[in-house]
C-alpha positions as CSV (number, residue, x, y, z in Angstrom):
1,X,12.3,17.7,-4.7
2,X,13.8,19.3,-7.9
3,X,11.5,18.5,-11.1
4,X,14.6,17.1,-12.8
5,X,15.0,14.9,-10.0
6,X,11.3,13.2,-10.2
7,X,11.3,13.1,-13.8
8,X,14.3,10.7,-13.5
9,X,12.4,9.1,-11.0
10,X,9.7,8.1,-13.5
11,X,11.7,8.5,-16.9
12,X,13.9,4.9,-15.5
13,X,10.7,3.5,-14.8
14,X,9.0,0.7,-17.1
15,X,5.8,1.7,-18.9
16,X,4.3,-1.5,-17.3
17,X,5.8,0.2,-13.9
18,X,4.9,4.1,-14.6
19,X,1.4,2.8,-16.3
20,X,0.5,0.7,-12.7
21,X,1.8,4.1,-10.8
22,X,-0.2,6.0,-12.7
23,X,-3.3,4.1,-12.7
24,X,-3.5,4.1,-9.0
25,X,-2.8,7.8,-8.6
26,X,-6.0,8.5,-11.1
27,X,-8.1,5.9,-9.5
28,X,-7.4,7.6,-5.8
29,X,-7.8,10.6,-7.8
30,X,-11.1,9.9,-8.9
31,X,-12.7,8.4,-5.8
32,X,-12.1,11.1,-4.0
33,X,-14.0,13.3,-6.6
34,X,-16.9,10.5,-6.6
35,X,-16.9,11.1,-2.8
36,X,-17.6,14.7,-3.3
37,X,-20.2,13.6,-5.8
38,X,-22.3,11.6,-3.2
39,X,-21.8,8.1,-4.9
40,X,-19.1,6.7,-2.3
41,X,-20.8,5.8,0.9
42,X,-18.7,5.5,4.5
43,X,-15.5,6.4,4.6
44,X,-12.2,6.0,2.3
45,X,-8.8,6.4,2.7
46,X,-6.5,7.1,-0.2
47,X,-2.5,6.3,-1.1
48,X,-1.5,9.3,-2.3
49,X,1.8,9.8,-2.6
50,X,2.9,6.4,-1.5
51,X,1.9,4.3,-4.8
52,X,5.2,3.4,-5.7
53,X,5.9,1.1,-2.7
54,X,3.2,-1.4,-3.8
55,X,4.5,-1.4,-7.1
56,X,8.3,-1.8,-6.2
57,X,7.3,-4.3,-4.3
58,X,5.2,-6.3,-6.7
59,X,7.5,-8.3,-8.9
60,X,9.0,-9.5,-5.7
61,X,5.8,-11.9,-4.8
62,X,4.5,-14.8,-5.6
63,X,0.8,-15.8,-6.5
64,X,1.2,-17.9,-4.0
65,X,2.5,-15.4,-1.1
66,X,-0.2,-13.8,1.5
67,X,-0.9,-10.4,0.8
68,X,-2.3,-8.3,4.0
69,X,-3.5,-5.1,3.6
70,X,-5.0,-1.8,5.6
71,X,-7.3,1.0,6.0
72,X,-5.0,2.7,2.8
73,X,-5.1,0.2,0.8
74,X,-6.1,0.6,-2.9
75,X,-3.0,1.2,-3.9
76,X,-2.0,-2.7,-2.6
77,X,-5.0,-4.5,-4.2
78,X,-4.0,-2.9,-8.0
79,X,-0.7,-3.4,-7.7
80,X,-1.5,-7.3,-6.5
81,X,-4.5,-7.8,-9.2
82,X,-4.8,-4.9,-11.8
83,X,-8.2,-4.7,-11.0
84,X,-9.8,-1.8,-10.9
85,X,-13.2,-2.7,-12.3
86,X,-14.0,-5.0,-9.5
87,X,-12.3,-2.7,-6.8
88,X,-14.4,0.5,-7.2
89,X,-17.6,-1.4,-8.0
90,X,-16.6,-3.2,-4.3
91,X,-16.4,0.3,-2.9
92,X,-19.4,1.9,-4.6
93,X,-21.3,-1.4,-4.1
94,X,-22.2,-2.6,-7.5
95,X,-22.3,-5.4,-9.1
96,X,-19.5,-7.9,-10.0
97,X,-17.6,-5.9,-6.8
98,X,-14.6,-8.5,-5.2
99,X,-16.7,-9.2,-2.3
100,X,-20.3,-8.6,-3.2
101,X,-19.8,-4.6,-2.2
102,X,-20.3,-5.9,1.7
103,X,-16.4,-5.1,2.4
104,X,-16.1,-1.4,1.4
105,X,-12.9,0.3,0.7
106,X,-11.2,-1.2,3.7
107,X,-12.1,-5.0,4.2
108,X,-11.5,-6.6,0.6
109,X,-10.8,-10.9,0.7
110,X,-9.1,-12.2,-2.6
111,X,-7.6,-15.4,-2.4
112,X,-4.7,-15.1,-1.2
113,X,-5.0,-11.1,0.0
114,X,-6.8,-9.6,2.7
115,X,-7.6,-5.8,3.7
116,X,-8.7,-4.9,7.2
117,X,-9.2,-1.2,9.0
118,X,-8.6,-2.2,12.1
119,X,-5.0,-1.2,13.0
120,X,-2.3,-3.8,14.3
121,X,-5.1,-7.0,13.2
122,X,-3.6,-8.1,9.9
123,X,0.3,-8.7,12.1
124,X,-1.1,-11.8,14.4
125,X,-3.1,-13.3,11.2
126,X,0.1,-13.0,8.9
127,X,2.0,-14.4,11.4
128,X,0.1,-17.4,11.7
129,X,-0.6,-18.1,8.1
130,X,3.8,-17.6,8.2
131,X,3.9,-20.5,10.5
132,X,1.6,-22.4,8.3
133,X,3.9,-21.8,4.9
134,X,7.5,-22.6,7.0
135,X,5.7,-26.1,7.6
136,X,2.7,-26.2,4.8
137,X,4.4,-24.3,1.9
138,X,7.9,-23.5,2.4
139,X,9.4,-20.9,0.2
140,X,6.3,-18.9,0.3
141,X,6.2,-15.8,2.6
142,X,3.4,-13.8,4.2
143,X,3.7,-9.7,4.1
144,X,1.8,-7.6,5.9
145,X,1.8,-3.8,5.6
146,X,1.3,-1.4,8.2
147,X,1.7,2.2,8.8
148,X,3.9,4.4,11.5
149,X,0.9,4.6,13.9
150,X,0.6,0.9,14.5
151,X,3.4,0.2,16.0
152,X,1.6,1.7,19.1
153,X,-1.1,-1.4,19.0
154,X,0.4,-4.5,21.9
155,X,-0.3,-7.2,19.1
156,X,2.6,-6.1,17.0
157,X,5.4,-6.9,19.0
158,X,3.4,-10.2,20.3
159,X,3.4,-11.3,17.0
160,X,7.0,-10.0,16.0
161,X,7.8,-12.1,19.1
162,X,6.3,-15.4,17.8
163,X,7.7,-14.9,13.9
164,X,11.6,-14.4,15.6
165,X,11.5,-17.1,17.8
166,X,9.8,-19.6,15.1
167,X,11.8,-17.7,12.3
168,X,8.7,-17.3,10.0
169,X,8.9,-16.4,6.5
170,X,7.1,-12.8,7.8
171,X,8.0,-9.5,5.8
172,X,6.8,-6.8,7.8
173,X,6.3,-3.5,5.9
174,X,5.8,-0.2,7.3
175,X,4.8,2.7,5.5
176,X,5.9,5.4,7.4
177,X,4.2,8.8,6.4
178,X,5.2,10.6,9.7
179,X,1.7,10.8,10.9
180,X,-0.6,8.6,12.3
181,X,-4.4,9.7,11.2
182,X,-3.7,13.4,12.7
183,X,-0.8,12.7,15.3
184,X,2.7,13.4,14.2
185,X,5.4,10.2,14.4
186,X,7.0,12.0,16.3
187,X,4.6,12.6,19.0
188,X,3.5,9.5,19.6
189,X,6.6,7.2,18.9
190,X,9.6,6.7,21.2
191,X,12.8,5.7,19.5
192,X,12.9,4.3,16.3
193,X,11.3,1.7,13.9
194,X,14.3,0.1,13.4
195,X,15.4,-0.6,17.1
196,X,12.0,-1.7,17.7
197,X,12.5,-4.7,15.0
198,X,16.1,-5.4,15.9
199,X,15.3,-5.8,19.8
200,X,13.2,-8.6,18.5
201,X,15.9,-10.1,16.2
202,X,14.6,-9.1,12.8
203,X,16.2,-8.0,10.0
204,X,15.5,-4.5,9.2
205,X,16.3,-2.0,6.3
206,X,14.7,1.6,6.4
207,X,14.3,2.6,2.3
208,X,14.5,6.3,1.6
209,X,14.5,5.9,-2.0
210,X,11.3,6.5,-4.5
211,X,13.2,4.4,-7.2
212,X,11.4,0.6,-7.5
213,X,14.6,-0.7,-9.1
214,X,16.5,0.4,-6.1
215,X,14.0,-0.7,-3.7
216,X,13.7,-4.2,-6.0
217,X,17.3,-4.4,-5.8
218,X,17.8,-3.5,-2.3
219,X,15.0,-6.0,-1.3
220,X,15.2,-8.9,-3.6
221,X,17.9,-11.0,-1.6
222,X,16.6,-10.1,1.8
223,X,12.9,-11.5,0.5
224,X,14.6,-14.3,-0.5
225,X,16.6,-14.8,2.7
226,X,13.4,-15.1,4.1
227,X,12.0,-17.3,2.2
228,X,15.0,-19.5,2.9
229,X,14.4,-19.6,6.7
230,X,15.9,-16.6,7.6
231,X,13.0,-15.1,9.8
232,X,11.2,-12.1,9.6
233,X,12.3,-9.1,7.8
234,X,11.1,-5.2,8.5
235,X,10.9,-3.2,6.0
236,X,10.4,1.0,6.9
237,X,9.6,3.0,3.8
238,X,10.2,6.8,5.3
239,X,7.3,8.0,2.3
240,X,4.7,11.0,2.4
241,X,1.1,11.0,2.3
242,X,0.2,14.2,0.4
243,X,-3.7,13.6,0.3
244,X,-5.5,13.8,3.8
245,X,-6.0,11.1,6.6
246,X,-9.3,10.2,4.8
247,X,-11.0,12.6,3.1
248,X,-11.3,16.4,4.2
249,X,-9.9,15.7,8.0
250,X,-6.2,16.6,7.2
251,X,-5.0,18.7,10.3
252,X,-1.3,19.0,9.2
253,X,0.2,22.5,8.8
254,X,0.3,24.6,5.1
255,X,4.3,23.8,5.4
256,X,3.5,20.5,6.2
257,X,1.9,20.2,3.4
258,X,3.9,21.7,1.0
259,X,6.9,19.7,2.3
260,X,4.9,16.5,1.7
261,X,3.9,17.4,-2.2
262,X,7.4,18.7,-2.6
263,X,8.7,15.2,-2.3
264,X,5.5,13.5,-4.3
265,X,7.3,11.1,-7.4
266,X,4.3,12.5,-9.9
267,X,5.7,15.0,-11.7
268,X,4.1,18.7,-11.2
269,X,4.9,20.1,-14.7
270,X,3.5,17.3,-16.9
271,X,7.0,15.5,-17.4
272,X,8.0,14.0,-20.4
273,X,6.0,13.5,-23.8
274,X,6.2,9.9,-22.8
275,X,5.0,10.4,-19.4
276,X,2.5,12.8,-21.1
277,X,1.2,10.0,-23.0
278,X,0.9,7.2,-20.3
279,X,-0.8,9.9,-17.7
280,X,-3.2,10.7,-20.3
281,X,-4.0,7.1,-20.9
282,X,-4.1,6.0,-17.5
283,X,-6.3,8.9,-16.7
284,X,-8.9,8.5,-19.4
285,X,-9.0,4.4,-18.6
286,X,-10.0,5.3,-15.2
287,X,-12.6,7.7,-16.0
288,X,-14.2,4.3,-18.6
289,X,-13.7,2.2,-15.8
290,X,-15.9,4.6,-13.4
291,X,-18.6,5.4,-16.0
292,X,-18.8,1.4,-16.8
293,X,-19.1,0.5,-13.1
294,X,-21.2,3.3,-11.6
295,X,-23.5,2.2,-14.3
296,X,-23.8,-1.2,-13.1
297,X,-26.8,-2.0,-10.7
298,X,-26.1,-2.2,-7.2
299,X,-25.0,-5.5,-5.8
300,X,-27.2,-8.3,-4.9
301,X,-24.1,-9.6,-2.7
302,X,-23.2,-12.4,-5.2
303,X,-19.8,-12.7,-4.2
């Protein structure tokens, strides 16, 4: 994408908006560098690239909607909570971490928000914590996100089943980076997204845009047609995921790749002065927020 292009991208943008954006891209940034380091244990997966979904999205919930999460999902907890002291000390496994540092980067519980790795889990949960808010809470929704590959696990469209015939307050977003861990989308998915949803009866809208005014725009009544009773609604963001699946196992092709940062929203000259100034800021938080937490002892498994 042209430079002029992603600077308007960013340059419409909010500094509350561009500052969240920002402050996930440095803290995936900087996780993968304390991998390299030694001082992140297991695994980690990292949202390169596809930050501004969680942010668009993030006015449009409630403190009292469900949040459920996945393997890449950093980018979802900070956008939810703003909280990336208790994040990376969960992940390095220090103290005051959100769930005593016994959940890792990929299962985090937080009131009302849950992360799991295992692909296709979060859909059946979500869809019965929807039935519970159409009869419990009504006007509050459950939203799970999910990538391209999952729609290949069986509990998806037994769950998508259940939430259309019982018309749950269920938004169902997919994050499709057109590969799933090393398979290409199209490899391993017939058909389309889309028809997949409708043959169930659920709304659908595929996003192309980058903007989160346009996706807040384009979304806002549709959330809350679904909070009205409407049923489920699935969203397809068609994004790119320029960092690897995890950490060094990225099997995609130099072009590929290319192709994947050409179409990143941050900026490769710099930007603006104002974007300048908030990437400077946002970087330097993040490196206090990793020298306060890494100095922390390990966790005793309060939480």
């Amino acid at each position: 994408m042209p430079e002029r292009l992603l600077e308007e991208i960013t340059e419409n943008l909010s500094d509350d908006d561009l500052g969240l954006l920002l402050l996930i891209r440095h803290f995936e940034r900087k996780l993968l560098d304390l991998f390299g380091q030694g001082l992140v244990q297991g695994t980690t997966h990292t949202c390169l690239g596809q930050e501004y979904v969680p942010v668009a999205l993030a006015p449009l919930l409630d403190e009292r909607d469900f949040v459920f999460s996945n393997h890449r999902g950093h980018g979802h907890y900070l956008a939810r909570f703003r909280d990336p002291y208790g994040l990376l000390a969960e992940i390095t496994g220090r103290e005051g971490a959100v769930c005593g540092g016994v959940g890792g980067s990929q299962h985090i519980l937080s009131g009302r928000y849950l992360s799991t790795g295992i692909q296709g889990e979060s859909l059946p949960v979500a869809t019965g914590v929807a039935l519970h808010l159409r009869d419990a809470e009504p006007g509050v929704l459950a939203l799970a996100y999910v990538g391209d590959g999952t729609w290949g696990e069986g509990a998806v469209y037994e769950a998508l089943n259940m939430a259309a015939l019982w018309r749950l307050p269920l938004v169902v977003v997919t994050e499709n980076n057109g590969i799933a861990q090393t398979t290409p989308t199209s490899a391993q998915l017939a058909g389309t997204i889309g028809d997949r949803a409708r043959a169930f009866g659920c709304r659908f809208l595929h996003v192309d845009s980058r903007h989160p005014h346009e996706i807040r725009d384009a979304l806002r009544p549709l959330f809350e047609r679904t909070r009205q009773g409407a049923g489920p609604l699935v969203v397809e963001f068609a994004t790119h995921r320029i960092g690897p699946h995890s950490k060094g196992d990225d099997t995609r092709s130099a072009e590929e790749i290319r192709h994947a940062r050409d179409h990143d929203w941050y900026p490769r000259q710099g930007g603006s002065p104002r974007f300048a100034r908030l990437d400077a800021e946002a970087r330097a938080f993040v490196e206090v927020v990793a020298g306060e937490v890494l100095a922390r002892p390990l966790s005793g498994r309060e939480g």
